[in-house]
N, C-alpha and C positions, 0 to 999 in steps of 0.2 A: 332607827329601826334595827333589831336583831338581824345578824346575816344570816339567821334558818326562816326570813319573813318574806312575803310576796303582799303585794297592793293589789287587790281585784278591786274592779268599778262595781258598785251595786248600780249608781243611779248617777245619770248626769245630764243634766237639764241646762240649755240655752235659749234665753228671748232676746232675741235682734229687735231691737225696740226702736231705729232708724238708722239711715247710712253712715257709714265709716266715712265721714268728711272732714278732713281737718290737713293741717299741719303735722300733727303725730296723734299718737292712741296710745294712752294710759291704760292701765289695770293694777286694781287694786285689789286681792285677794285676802281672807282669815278665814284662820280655821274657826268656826264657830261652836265643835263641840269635836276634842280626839278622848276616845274611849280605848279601852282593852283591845276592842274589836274593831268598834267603826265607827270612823271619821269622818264629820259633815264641815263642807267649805263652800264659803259662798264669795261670789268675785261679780265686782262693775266696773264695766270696760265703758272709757269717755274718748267721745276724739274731742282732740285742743285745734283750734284755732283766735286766732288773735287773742291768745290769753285766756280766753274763756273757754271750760270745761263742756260738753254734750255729752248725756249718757249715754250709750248708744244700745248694749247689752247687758244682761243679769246672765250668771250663770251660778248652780248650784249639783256640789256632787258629793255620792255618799258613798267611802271607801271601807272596803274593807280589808284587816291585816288579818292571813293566813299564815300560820307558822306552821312548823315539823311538818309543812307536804312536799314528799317526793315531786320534782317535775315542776315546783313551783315557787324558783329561790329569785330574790330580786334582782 
């Protein structure tokens, strides 16, 4: 990212789809579309136990890059 550029959040969306139960919690995040402007990423969070993956949440956010604004450097 240019250092005259800031990240504002347009949109960011979380489904808790069942409990955080495990051993540990993975997330696996991609960017599924970066633009000039704005960039959409979607991410699913698992917990593990005994080896086997649960999904537990979706998450999806749409960013946007501001450049040249005073007051708004990253």
């Amino acid at each position: 990212m240019p250092a005259d550029a800031a990240v504002l959040t347009v949109e960011y969306k979380v489904n808790f789809l069942s409990p955080a139960q495990g051993d540990r919690i993975v997330a696996r995040a991609r960017v599924t579309k970066h633009g000039r402007t704005v960039t959409v990423s979607t991410c699913h969070v698992f917990a593990v136990a005994d080896r086997q993956e649960r999904i537990i949440a979706t998450m999806l956010s749409t960013l946007m890059t501001v450049r040249d604004r005073e007051g708004l450097r990253g």
